[in-house]
Structure formats: structure tokens, C-alpha cells
N, CA, C and O atoms as a GROMACS GRO file, in nm:
protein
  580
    1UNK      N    1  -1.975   4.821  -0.548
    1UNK     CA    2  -1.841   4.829  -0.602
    1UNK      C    3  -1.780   4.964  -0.564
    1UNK      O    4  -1.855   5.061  -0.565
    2UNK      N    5  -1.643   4.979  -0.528
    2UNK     CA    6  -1.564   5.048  -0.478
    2UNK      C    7  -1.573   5.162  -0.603
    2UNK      O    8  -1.602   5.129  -0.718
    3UNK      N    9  -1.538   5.320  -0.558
    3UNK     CA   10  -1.518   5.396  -0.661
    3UNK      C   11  -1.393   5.401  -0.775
    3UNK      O   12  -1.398   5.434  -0.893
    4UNK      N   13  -1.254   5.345  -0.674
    4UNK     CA   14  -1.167   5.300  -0.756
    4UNK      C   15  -1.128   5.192  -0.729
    4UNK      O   16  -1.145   5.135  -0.621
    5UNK      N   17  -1.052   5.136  -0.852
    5UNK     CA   18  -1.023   4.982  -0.868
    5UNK      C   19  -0.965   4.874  -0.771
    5UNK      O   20  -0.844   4.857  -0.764
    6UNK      N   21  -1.022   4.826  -0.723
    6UNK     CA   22  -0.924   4.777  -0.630
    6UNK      C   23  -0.817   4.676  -0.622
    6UNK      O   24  -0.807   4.592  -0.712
    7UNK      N   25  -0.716   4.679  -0.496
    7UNK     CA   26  -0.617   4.627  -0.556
    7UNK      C   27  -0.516   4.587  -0.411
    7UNK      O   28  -0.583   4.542  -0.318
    8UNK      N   29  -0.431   4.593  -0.396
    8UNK     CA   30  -0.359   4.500  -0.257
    8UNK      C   31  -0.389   4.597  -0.154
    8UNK      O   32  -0.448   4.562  -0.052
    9UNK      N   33  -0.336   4.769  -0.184
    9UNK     CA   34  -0.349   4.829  -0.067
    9UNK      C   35  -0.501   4.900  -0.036
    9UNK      O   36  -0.518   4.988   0.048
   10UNK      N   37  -0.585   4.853  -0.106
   10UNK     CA   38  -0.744   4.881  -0.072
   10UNK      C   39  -0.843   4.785  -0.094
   10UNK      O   40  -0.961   4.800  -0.126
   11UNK      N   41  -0.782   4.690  -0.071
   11UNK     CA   42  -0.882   4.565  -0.076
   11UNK      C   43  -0.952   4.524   0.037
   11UNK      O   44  -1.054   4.454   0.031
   12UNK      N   45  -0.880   4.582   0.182
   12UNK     CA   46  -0.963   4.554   0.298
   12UNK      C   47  -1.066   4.534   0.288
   12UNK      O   48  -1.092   4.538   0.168
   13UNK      N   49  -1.179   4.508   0.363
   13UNK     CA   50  -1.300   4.544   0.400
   13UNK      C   51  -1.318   4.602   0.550
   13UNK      O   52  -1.300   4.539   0.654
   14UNK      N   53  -1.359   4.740   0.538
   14UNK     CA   54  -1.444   4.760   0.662
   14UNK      C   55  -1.588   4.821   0.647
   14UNK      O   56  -1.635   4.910   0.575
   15UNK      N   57  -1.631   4.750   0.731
   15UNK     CA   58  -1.779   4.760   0.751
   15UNK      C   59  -1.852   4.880   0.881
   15UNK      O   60  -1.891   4.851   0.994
   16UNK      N   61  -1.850   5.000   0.820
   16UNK     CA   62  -1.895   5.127   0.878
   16UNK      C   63  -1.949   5.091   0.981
   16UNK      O   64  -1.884   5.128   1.079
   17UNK      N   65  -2.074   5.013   1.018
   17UNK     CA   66  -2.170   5.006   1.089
   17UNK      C   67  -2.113   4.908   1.176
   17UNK      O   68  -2.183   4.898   1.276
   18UNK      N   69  -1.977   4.802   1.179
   18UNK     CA   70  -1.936   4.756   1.303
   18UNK      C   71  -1.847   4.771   1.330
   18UNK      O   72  -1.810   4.705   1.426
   19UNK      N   73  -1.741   4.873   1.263
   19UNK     CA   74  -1.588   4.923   1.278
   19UNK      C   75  -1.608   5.052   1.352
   19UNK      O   76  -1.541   5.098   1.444
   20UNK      N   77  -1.714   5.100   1.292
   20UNK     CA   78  -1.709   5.250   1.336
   20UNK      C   79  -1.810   5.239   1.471
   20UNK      O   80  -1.786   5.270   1.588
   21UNK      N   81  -1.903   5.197   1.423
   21UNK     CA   82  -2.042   5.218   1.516
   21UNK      C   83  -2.032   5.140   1.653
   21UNK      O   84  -1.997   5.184   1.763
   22UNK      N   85  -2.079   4.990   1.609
   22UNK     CA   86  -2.125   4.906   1.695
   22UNK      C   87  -1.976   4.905   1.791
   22UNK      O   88  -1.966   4.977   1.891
   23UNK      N   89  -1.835   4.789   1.732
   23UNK     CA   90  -1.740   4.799   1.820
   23UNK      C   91  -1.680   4.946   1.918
   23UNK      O   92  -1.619   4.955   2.025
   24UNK      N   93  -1.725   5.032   1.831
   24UNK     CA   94  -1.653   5.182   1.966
   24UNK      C   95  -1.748   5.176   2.049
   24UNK      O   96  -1.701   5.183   2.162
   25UNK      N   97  -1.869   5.167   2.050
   25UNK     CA   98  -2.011   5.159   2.175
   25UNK      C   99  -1.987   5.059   2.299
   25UNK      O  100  -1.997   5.084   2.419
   26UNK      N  101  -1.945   4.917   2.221
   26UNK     CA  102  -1.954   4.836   2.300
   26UNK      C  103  -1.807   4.859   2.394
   26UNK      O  104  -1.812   4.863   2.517
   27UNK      N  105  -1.655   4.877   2.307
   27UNK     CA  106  -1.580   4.990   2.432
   27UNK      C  107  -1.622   5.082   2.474
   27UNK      O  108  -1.564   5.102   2.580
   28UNK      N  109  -1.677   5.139   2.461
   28UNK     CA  110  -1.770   5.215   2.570
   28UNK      C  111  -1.869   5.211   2.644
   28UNK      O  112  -1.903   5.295   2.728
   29UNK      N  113  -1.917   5.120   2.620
   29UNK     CA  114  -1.990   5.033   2.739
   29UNK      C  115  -1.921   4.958   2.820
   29UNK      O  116  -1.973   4.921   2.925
   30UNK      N  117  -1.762   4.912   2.778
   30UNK     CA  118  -1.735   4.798   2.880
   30UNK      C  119  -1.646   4.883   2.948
   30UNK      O  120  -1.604   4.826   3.049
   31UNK      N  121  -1.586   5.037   2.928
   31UNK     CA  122  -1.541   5.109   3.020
   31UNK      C  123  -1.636   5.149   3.119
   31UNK      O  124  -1.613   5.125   3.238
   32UNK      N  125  -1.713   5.193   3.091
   32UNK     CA  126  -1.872   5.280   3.203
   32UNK      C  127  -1.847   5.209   3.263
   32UNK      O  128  -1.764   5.234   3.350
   33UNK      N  129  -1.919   5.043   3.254
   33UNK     CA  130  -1.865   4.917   3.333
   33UNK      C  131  -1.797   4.893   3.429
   33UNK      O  132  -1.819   4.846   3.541
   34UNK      N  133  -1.690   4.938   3.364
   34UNK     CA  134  -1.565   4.886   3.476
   34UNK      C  135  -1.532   5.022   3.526
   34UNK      O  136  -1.426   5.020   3.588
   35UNK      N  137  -1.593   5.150   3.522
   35UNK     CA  138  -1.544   5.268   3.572
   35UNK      C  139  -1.683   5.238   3.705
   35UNK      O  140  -1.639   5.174   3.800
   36UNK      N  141  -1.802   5.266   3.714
   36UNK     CA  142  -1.948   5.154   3.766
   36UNK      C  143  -1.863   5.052   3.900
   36UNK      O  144  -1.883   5.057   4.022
   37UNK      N  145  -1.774   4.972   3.831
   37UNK     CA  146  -1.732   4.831   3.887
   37UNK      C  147  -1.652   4.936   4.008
   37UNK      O  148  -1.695   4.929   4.124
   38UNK      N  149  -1.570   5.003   3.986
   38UNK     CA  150  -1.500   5.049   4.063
   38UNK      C  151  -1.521   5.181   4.162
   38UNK      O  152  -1.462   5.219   4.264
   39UNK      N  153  -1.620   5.228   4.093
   39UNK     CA  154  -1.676   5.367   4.178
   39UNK      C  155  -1.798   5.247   4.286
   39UNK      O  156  -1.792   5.266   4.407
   40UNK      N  157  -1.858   5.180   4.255
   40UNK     CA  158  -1.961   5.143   4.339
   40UNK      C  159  -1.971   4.973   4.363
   40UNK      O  160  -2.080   4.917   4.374
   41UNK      N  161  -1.816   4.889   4.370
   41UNK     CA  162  -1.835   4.746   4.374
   41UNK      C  163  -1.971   4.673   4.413
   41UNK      O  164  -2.034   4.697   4.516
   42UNK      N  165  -1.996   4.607   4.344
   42UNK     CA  166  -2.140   4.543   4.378
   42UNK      C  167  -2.156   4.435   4.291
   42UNK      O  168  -2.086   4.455   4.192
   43UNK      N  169  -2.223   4.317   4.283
   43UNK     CA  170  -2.275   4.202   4.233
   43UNK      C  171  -2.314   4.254   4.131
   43UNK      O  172  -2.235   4.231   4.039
   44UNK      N  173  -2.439   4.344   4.087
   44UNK     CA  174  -2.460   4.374   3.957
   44UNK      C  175  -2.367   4.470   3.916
   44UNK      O  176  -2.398   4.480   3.797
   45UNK      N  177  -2.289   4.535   3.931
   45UNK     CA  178  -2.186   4.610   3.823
   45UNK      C  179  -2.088   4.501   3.797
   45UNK      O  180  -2.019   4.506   3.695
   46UNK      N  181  -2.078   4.416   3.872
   46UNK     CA  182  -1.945   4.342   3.860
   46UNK      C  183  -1.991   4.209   3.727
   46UNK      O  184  -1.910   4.147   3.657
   47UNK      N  185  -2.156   4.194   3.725
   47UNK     CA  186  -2.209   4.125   3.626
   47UNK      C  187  -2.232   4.233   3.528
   47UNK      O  188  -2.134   4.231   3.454
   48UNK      N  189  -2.298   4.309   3.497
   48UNK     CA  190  -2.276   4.408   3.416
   48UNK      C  191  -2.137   4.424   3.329
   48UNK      O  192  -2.153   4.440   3.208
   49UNK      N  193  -2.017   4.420   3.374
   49UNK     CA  194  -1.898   4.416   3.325
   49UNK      C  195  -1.863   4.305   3.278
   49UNK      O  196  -1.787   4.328   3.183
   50UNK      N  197  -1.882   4.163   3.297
   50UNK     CA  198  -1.874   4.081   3.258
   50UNK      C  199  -1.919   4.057   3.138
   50UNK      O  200  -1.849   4.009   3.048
   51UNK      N  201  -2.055   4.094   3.125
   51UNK     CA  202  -2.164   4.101   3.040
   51UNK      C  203  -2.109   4.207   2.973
   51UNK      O  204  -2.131   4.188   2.854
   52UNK      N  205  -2.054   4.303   2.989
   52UNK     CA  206  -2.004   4.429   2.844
   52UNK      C  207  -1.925   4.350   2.803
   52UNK      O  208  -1.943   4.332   2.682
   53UNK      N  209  -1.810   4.269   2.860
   53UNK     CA  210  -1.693   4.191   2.808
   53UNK      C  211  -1.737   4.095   2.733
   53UNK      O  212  -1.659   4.052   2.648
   54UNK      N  213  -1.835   4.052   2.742
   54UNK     CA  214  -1.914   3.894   2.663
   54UNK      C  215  -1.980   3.929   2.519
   54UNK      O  216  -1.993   3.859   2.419
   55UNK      N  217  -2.026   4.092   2.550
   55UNK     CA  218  -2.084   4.145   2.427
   55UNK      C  219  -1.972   4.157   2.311
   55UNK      O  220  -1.991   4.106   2.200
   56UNK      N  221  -1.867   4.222   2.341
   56UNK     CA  222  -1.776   4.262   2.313
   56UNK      C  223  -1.668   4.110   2.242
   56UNK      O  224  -1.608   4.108   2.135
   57UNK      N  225  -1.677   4.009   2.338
   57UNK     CA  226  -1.622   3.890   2.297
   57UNK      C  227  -1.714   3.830   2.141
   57UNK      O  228  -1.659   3.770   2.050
   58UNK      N  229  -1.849   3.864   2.145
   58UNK     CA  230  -1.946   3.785   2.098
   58UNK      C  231  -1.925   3.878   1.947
   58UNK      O  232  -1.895   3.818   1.844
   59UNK      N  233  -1.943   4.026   1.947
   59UNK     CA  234  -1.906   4.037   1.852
   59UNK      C  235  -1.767   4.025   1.736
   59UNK      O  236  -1.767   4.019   1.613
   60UNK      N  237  -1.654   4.024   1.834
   60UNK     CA  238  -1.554   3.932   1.763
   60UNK      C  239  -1.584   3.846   1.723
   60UNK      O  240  -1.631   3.872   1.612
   61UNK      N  241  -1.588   3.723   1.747
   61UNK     CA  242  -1.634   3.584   1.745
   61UNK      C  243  -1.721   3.591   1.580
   61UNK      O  244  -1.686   3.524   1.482
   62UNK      N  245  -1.839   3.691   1.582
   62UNK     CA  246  -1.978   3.685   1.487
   62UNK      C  247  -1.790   3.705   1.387
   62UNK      O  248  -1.729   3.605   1.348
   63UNK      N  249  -1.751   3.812   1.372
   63UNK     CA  250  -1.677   3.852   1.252
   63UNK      C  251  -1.542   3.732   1.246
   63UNK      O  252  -1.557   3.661   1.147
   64UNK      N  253  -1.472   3.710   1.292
   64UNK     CA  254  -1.423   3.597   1.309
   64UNK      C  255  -1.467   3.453   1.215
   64UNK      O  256  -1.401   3.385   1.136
   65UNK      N  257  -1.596   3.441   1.259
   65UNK     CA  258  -1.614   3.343   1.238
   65UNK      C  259  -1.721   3.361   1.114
   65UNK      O  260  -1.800   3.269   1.097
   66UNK      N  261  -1.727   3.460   1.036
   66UNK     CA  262  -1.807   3.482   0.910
   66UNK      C  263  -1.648   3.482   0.802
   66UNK      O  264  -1.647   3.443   0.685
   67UNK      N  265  -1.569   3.517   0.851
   67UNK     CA  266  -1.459   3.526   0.785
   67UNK      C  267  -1.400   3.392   0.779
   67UNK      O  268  -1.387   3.358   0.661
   68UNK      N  269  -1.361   3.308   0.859
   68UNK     CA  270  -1.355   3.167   0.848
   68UNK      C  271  -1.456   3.069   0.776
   68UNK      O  272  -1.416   2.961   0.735
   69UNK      N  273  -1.618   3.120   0.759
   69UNK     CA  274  -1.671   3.002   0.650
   69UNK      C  275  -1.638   3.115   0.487
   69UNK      O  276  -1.632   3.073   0.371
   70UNK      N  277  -1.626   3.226   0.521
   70UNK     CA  278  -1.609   3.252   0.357
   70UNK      C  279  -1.424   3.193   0.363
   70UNK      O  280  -1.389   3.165   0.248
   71UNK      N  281  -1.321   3.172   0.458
   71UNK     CA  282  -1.191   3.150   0.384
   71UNK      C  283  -1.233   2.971   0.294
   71UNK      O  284  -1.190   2.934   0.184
   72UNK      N  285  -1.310   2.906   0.372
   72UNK     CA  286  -1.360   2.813   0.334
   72UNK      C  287  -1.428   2.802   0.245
   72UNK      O  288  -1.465   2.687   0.222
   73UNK      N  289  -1.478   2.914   0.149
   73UNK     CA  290  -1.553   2.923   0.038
   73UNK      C  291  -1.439   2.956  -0.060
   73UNK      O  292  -1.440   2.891  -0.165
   74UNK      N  293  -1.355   3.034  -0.045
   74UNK     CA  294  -1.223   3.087  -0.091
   74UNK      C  295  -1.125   2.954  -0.169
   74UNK      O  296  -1.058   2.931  -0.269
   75UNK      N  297  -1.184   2.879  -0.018
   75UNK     CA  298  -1.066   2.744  -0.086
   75UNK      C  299  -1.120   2.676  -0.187
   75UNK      O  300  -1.061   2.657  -0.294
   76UNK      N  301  -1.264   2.625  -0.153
   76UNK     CA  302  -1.349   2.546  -0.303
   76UNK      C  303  -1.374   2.667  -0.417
   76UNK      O  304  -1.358   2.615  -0.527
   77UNK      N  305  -1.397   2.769  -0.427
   77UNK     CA  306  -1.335   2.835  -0.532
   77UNK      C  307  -1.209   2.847  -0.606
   77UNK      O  308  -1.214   2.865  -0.728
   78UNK      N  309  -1.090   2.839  -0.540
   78UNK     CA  310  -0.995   2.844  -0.591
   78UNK      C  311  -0.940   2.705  -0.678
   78UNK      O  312  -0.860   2.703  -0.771
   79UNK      N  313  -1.014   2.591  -0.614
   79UNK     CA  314  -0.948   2.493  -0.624
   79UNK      C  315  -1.020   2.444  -0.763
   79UNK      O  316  -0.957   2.386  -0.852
   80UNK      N  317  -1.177   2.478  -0.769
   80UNK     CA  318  -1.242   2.442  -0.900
   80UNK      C  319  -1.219   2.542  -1.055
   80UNK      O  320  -1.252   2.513  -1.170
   81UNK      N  321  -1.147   2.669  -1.001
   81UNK     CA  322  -1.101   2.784  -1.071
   81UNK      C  323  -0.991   2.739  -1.131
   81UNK      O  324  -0.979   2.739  -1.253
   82UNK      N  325  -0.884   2.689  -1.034
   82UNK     CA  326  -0.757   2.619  -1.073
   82UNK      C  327  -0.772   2.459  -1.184
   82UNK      O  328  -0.688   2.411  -1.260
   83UNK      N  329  -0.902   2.414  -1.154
   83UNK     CA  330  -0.915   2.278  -1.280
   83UNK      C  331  -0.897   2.338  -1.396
   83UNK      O  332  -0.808   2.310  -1.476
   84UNK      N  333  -1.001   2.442  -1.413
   84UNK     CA  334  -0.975   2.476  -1.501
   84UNK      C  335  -0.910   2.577  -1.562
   84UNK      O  336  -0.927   2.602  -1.681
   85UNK      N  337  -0.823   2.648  -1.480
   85UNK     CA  338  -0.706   2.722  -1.574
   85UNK      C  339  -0.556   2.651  -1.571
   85UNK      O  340  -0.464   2.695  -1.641
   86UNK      N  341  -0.541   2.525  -1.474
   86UNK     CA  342  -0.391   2.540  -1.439
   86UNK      C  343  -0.390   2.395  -1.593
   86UNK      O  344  -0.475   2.319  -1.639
   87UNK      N  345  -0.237   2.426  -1.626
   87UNK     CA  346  -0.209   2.362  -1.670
   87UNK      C  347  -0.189   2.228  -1.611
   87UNK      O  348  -0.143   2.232  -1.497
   88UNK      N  349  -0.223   2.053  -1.683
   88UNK     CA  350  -0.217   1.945  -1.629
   88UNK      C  351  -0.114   1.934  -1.537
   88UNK      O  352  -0.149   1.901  -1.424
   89UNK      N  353   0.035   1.960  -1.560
   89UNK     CA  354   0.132   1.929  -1.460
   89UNK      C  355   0.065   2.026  -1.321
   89UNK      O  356   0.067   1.973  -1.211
   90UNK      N  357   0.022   2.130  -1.331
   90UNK     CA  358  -0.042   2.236  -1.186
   90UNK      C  359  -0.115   2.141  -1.160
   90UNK      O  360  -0.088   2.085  -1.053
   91UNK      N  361  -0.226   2.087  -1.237
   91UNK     CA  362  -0.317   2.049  -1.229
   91UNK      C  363  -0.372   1.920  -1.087
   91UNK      O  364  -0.466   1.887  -1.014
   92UNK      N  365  -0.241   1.892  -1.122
   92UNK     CA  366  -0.225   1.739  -1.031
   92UNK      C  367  -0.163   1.758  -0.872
   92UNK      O  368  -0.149   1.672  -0.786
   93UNK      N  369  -0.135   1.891  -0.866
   93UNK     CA  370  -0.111   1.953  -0.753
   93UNK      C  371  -0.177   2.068  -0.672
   93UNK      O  372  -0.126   2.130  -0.580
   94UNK      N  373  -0.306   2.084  -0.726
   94UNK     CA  374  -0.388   2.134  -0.695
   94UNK      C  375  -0.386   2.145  -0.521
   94UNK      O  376  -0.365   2.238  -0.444
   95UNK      N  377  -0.420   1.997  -0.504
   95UNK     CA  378  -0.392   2.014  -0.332
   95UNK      C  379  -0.276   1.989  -0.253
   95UNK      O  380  -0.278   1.927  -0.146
   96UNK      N  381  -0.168   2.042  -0.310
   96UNK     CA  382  -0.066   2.118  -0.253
   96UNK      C  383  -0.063   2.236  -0.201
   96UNK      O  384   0.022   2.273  -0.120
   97UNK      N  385  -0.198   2.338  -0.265
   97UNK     CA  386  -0.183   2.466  -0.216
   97UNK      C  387  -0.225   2.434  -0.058
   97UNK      O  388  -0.295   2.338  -0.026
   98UNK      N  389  -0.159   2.550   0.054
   98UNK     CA  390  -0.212   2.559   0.148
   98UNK      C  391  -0.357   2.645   0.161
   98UNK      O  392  -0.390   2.699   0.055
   99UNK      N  393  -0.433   2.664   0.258
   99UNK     CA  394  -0.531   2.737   0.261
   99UNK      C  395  -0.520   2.888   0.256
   99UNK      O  396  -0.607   2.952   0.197
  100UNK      N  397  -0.410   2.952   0.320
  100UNK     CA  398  -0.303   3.066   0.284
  100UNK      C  399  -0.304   3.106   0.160
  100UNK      O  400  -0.345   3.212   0.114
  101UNK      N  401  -0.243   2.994   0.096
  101UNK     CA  402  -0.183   2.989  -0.049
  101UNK      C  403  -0.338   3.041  -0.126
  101UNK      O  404  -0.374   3.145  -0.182
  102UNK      N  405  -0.376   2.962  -0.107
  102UNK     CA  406  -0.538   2.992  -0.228
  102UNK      C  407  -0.615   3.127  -0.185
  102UNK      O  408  -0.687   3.195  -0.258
  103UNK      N  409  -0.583   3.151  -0.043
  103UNK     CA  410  -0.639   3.262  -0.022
  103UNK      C  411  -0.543   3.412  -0.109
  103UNK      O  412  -0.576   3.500  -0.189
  104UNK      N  413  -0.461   3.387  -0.064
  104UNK     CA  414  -0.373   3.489  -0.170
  104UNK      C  415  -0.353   3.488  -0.303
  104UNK      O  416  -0.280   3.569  -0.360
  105UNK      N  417  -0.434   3.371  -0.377
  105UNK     CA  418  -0.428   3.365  -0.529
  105UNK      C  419  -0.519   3.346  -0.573
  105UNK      O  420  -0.525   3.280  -0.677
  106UNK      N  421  -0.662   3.409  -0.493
  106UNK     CA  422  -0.753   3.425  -0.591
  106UNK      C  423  -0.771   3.578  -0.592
  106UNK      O  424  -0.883   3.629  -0.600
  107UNK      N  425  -0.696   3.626  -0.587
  107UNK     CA  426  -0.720   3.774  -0.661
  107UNK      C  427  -0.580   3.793  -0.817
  107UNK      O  428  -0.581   3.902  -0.873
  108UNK      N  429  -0.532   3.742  -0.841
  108UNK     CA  430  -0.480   3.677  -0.971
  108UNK      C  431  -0.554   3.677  -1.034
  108UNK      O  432  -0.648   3.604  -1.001
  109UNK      N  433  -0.571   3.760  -1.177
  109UNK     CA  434  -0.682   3.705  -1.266
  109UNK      C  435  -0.625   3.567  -1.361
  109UNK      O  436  -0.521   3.501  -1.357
  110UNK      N  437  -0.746   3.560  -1.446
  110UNK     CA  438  -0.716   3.433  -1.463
  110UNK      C  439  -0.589   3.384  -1.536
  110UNK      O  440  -0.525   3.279  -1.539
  111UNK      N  441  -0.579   3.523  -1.604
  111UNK     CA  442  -0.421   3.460  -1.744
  111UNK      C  443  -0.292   3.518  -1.633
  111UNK      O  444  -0.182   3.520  -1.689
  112UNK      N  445  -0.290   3.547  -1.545
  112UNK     CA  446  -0.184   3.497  -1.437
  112UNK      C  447  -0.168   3.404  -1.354
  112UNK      O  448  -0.064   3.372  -1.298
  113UNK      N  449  -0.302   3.345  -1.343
  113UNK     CA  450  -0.269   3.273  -1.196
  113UNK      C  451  -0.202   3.136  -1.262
  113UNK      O  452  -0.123   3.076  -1.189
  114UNK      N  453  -0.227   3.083  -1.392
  114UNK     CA  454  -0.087   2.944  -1.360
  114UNK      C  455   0.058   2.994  -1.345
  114UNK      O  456   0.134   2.917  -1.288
  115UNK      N  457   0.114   3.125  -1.393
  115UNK     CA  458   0.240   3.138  -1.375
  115UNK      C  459   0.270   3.193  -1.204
  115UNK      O  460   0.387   3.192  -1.166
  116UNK      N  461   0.173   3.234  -1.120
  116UNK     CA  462   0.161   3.231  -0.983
  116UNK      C  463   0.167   3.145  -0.896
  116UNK      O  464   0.237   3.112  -0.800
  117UNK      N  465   0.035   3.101  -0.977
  117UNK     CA  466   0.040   2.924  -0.885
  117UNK      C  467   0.152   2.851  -0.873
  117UNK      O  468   0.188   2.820  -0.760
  118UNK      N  469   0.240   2.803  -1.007
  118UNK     CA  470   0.398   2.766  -1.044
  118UNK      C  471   0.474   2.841  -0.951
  118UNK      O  472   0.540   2.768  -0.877
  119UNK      N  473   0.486   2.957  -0.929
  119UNK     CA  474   0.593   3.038  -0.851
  119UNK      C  475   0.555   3.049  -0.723
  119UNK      O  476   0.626   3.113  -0.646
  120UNK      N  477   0.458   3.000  -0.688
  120UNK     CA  478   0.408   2.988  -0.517
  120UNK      C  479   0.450   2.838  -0.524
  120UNK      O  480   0.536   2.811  -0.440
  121UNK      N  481   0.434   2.795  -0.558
  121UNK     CA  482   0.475   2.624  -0.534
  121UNK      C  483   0.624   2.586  -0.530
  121UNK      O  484   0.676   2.513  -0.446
  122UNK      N  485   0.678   2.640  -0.623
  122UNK     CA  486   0.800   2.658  -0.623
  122UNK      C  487   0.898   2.703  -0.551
  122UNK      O  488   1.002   2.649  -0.515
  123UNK      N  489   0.862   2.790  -0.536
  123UNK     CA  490   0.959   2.921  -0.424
  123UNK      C  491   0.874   2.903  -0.248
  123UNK      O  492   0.911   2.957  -0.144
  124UNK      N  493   0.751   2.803  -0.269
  124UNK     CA  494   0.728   2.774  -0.103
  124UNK      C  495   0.728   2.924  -0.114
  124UNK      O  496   0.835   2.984  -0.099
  125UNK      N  497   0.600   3.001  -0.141
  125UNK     CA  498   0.562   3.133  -0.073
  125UNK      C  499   0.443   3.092   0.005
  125UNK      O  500   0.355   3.028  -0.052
  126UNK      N  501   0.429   3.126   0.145
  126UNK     CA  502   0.298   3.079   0.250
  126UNK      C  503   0.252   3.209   0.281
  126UNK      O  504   0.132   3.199   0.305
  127UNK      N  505   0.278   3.288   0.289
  127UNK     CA  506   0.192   3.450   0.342
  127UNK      C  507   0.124   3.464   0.239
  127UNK      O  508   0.175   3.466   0.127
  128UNK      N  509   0.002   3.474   0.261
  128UNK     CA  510  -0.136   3.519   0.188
  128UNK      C  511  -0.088   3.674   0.115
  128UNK      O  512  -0.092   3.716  -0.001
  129UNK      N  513  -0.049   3.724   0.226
  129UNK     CA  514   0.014   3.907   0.178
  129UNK      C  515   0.092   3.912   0.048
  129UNK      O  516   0.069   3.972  -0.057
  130UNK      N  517   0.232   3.796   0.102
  130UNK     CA  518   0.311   3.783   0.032
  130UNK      C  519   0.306   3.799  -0.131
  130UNK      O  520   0.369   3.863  -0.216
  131UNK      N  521   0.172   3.684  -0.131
  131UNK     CA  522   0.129   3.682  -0.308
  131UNK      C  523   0.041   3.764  -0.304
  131UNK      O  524   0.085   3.817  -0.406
  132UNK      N  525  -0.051   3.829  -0.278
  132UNK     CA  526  -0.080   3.919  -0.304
  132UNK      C  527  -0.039   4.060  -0.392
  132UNK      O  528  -0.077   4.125  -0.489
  133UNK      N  529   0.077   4.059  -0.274
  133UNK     CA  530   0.183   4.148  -0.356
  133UNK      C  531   0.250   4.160  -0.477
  133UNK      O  532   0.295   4.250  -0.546
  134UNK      N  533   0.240   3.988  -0.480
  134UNK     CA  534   0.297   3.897  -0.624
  134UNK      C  535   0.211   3.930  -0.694
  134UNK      O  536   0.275   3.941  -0.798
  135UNK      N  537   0.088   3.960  -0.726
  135UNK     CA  538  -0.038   3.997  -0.837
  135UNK      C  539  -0.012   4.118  -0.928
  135UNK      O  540  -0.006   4.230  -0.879
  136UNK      N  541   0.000   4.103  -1.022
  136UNK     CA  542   0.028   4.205  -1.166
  136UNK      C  543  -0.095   4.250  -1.145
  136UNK      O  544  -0.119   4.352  -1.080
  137UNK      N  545  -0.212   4.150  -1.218
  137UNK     CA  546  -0.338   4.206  -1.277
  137UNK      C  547  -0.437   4.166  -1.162
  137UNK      O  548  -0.425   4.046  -1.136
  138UNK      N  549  -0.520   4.222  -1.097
  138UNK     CA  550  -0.569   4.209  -0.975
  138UNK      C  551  -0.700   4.192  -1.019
  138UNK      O  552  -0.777   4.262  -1.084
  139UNK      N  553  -0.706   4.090  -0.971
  139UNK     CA  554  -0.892   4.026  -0.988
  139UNK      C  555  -1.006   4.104  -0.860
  139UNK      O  556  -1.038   4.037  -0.762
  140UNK      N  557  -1.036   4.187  -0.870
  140UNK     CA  558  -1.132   4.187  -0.732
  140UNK      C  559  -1.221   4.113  -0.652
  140UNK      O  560  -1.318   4.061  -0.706
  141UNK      N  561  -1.202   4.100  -0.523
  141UNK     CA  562  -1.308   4.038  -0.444
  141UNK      C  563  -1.432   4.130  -0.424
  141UNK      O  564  -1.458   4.107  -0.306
  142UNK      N  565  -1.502   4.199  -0.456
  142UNK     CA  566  -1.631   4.287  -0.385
  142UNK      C  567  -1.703   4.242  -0.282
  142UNK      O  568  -1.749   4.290  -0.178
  143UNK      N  569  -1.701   4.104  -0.351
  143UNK     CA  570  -1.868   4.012  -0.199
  143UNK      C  571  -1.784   3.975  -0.102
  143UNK      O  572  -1.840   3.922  -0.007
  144UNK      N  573  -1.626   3.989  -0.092
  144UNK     CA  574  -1.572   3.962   0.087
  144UNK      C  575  -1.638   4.029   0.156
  144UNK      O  576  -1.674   4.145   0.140
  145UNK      N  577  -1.666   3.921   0.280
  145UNK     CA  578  -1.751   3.989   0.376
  145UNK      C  579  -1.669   4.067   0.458
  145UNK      O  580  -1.719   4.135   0.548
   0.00000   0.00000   0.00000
């Protein structure tokens, strides 16, 4: 848990060891590369560079795509969270929210989110940011990956 509370403008996550560490290495490996590629053209520098670019692709991809099965965890949370706080008329519109939508309203705690949920549905708000911003009392995420 964060030292202070968190809330829209510190809710990011970055992860020291692949923001800081791993991704600046691997640009710097795929420059050497292509500095290599061009001081001495050859079959292996020219695979070598490819191969820094693939590393480099691959670790996008890993974060990318850890972030896409948790938005997918995001959504069956929100949606079994919402049975039970939204009022019956919300209730029946549950899957109206977009995937957007639920992502930006589960940091709503709970005695806000039916008057959120109502005013995202209503007013057609789709930016995740958007409601975010909309959040009075801010529920924290900690375990986002």
C-alpha cells in the first residue's frame, strides 16, 4: 500500500523494475544494435537488431496483455459489485455499462457508485478518465497490476 491515499492523480501504476530497469536496457540494446547494424552491415547485426526489436516488442505485449486479462477481471467485478449495490431500476441495466464505463467506476466506493452509475448512463460518459474524475470518495485499487 501506497504511503498516501490514493486517488485519480496517483493511482497509476509503475513498476520500478520494468519502467525504470528492464524497458531503458532493452532501448539500449536496440540502439547498440542498430548503431552495430550500421557501423559494420552484416547478417548477424542485422539479426541481432531484429532480435533487440522483438525483445522490446515482447515486452510490450507481456504488459499489454496482463493489463487486458485484469480489465477483464475489472469487468466481472464490477458487474457482481453492481448486483449488489445498484438499485433494481440500475440493476436491470447492468449490461449497459461499457467495458470503459466499469473500468472507471470501480474506484467509486460503494455509497457512491449508484448515483455514478445513474449519471454515467445518463449523461453517456465513455472515458474511463472522465469518471474517474467524477469520483468524490475514491475506492483504491492496490493489486492493479
Amino acid at each position: 500500500m501506497s504511503a498516501s491515499p490514493q486517488n485519480f492523480q496517483n493511482h497509476a501504476k509503475f513498476v520500478p523494475m520494468f519502467h525504470y530497469v528492464l524497458l531503458p536496457l532493452l532501448l539500449v540494446n536496440f540502439l547498440a544494435m542498430a548503431y552495430h547494424v550500421w557501423r559494420e552491415p552484416s547478417l548477424f547485426t542485422g539479426w541481432a537488431l531484429v532480435m533487440a526489436f522483438l525483445f522490446i516488442v515482447t515486452a510490450f505485449c507481456a504488459r499489454v496483455f496482463a493489463l487486458k486479462a485484469q480489465d477483464r477481471v475489472i469487468r466481472l467485478e464490477e458487474r457482481l459489485r453492481m448486483r449488489e449495490l445498484l438499485p433494481p431500476d440500475l440493476k436491470a441495466r447492468i449490461n449497459d455499462f461499457s467495458p470503459e464505463q466499469l473500468i472507471g467506476l470501480r474506484f467509486a466506493s460503494d455509497a457512491e457508485l449508484p448515483g455514478l452509475a445513474s449519471t454515467v448512463l445518463r449523461d453517456n460518459v465513455q472515458k474511463r478518465d472522465a469518471i474517474k474524475k467524477m469520483v468524490k470518495n475514491w475506492r483504491a485499487d492496490d493489486l492493479r497490476v
